[in-house]
N, C-alpha and C positions, 0 to 999 in steps of 0.2 A: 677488953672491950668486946661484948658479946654480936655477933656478925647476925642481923636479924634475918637476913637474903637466904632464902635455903639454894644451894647453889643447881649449878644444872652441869658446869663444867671444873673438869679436877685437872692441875696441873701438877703433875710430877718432876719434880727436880731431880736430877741425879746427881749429887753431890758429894764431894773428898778432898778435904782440905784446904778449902779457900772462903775463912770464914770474910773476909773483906769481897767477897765478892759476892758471895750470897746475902750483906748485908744489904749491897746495893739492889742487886735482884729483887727482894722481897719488900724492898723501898718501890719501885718500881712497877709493882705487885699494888701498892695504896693506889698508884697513880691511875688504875685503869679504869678505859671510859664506862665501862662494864663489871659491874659490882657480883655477878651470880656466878662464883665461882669459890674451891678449895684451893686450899697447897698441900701438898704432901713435898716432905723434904725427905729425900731418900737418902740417906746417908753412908757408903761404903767404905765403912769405920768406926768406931767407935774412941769419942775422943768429947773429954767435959766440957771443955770449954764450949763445943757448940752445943751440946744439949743442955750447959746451964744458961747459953746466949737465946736460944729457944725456948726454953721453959719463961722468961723472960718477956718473948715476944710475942709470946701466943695471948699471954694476960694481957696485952695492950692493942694488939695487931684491931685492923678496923674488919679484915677476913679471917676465917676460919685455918689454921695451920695444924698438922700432923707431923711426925717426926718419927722416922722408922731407922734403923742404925743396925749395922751387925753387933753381936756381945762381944766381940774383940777381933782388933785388925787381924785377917787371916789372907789379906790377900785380896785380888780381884775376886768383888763376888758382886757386881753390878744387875748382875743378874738373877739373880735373888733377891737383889733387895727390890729391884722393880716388880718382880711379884709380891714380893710383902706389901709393897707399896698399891696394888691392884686389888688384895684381900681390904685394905683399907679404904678404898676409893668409895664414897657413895651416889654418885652420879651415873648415867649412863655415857655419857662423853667424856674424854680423857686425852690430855695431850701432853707432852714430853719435852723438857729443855734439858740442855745440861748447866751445872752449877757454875758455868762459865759464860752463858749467855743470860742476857738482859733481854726481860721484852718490851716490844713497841707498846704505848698506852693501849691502842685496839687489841693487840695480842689475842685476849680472851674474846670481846663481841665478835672476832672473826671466825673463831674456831667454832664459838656459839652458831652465828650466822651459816655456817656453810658444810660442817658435820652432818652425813645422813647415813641412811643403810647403803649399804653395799660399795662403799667407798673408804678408803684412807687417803689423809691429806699428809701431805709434804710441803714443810718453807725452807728457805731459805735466810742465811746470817751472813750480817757484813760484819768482814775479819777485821777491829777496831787494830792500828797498831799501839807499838809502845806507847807510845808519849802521850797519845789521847785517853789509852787505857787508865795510864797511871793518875793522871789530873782527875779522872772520874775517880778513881779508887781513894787516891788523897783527899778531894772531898765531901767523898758521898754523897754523889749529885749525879743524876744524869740529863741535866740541863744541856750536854756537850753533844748531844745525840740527836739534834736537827739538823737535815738532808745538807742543810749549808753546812752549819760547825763540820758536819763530817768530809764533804767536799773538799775542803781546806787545812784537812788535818793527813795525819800519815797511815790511816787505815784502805783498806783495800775490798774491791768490792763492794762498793758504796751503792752502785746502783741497785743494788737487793735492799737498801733501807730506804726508796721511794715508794711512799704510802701510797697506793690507788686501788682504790675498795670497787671503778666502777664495771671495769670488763678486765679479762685478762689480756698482759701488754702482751703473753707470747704461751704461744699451746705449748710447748717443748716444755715435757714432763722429765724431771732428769732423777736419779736414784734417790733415795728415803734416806735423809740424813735423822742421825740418832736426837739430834741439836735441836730438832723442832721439828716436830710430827704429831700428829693426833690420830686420832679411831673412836666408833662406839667401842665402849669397856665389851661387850658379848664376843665382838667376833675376838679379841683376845683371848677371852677363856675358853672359847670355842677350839683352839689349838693349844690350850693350855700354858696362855703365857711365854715368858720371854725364855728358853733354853737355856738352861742352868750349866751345862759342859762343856761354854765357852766360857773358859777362867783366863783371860786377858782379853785387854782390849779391843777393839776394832771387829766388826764383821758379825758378832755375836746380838748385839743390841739395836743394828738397823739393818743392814744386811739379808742376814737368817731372819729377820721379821718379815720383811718387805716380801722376799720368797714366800714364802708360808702364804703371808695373806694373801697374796696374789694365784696361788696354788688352789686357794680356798673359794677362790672367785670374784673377790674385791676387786674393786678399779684403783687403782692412785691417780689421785689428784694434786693440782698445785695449787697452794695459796701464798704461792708467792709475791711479793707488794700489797702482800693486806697482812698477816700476821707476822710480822716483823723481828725477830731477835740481834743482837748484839753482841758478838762474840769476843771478850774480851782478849787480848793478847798476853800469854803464855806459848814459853818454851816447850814443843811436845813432850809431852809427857811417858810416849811409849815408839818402841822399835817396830822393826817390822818381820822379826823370826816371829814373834806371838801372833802378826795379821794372819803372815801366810798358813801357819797351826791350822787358825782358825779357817782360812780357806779351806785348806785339805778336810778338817771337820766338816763346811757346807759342803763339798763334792762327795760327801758321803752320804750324808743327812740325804741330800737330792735324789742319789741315785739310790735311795731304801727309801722313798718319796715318803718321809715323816714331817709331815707339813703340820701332823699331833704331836711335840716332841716330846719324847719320853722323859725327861727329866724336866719337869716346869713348875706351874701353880699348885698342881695338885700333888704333887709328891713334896711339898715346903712341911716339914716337922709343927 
């Protein structure tokens, strides 16, 4: 189904290995109040089943879908593929989930709504628990995902999923989660993307951004209770020898103030 809307904003997924989860996600994706918008499906992995499930859905989808993959599992490289994933982006606006969070129907008109120069936005996700997760995953439905249902369920952090578009409930600006954040696409190439020489988890993908941008002169902002994600429940998936790695790599990065990282967008083959 060919998407006639040329879009204005690009959503990035970062996603590995939860095709039940990205089904819902991209279900979720129909749902929004706000139609002018891409997907880019970043994939850190290469694995058939989801690019013959995307090949699939992009022919039918009512939006526009991309699908960028490494050529084979080598490992954390989330961070290249969100530059591959940036070379592909055609909007000026740009904003980030991971392949484990759901977004609120507004999700997009918000980021639409309130994306400007010289700013990056920051939300916040309510961490769904088990039981609630699994009923949404069994049946591909996120009906289970109003402020009540979740009230009464075993998820945590709920008050981050109260929708109020009209003033902010609280100026407390708190750090850049990887999970759901946006930017204009320039001031990212502007420091060349997301740093390729964080090969594990954690620190590399919000962290080292948040620095940088803010180095560069950006404000962060909060859109918290208007762009809403849904962070489904899974066991962590990573330790914390590869955080702290990663730590000592920022405390380096900082004090050589490479706020331009040298390994980024423009050094991608």
């Amino acid at each position: 189904m060919e998407n006639k809307t040329k879009p204005r904003l690009t959503v990035i997924i970062s996603y590995y290995k939860a095709l039940d989860n990205l089904k819902v996600i991209l279900d979720a994706f129909q749902h929004q109040s706000c139609k002018d918008f891409e997907v880019i499906v970043s994939e850190d992995d290469f694995n058939q089943e989801t690019i013959s499930f995307l090949q699939r859905e992009v022919l039918t989808s009512p939006y526009i879908i991309h699908h960028v993959h490494q050529d084979q599992d080598v490992g954390f490289r989330k961070n290249m593929m969100l530059n591959k994933s940036l070379r592909l982006c055609r909007t000026d606006l740009v904003a980030f989930i991971d392949g484990d969070c759901i977004p609120h129907r507004h999700f997009v008109r918000e980021y639409i709504s309130h994306l400007k120069a010289d700013i990056f936005l920051g939300g916040r996700a309510v961490m769904l628990g088990q039981k609630i997760s699994a009923v949404i995953l069994k049946d591909h439905s996120i009906k289970k995902l109003s402020f009540l249902s979740l009230l009464f369920s075993d998820s945590k952090k709920v008050k981050e999923g109260m929708y109020f578009p009209f003033f902010p409930l609280t100026h407390k600006v708190r750090g850049l989660s990887g999970r759901n954040w946006g930017v204009m696409k320039k001031y990212l190439l502007e420091i060349n993307g997301f740093d390729e020489d964080y090969q594990s988890a954690g620190v590399g993908e919000d962290v080292d951004i948040e620095w940088r941008l803010l180095a560069k002169g950006l404000k962060r902002e909060s859109i918290k209770n208007k762009a809403i994600v849904y962070h489904l429940y899974h066991p962590r998936g990573y330790g914390q020898e590869g955080v702290q790695q990663n730590y000592a790599k920022l405390k380096i990065k900082k004090a050589g103030n490479q706020v331009r990282c040298l390994h980024g967008i423009e050094t991608l083959s």
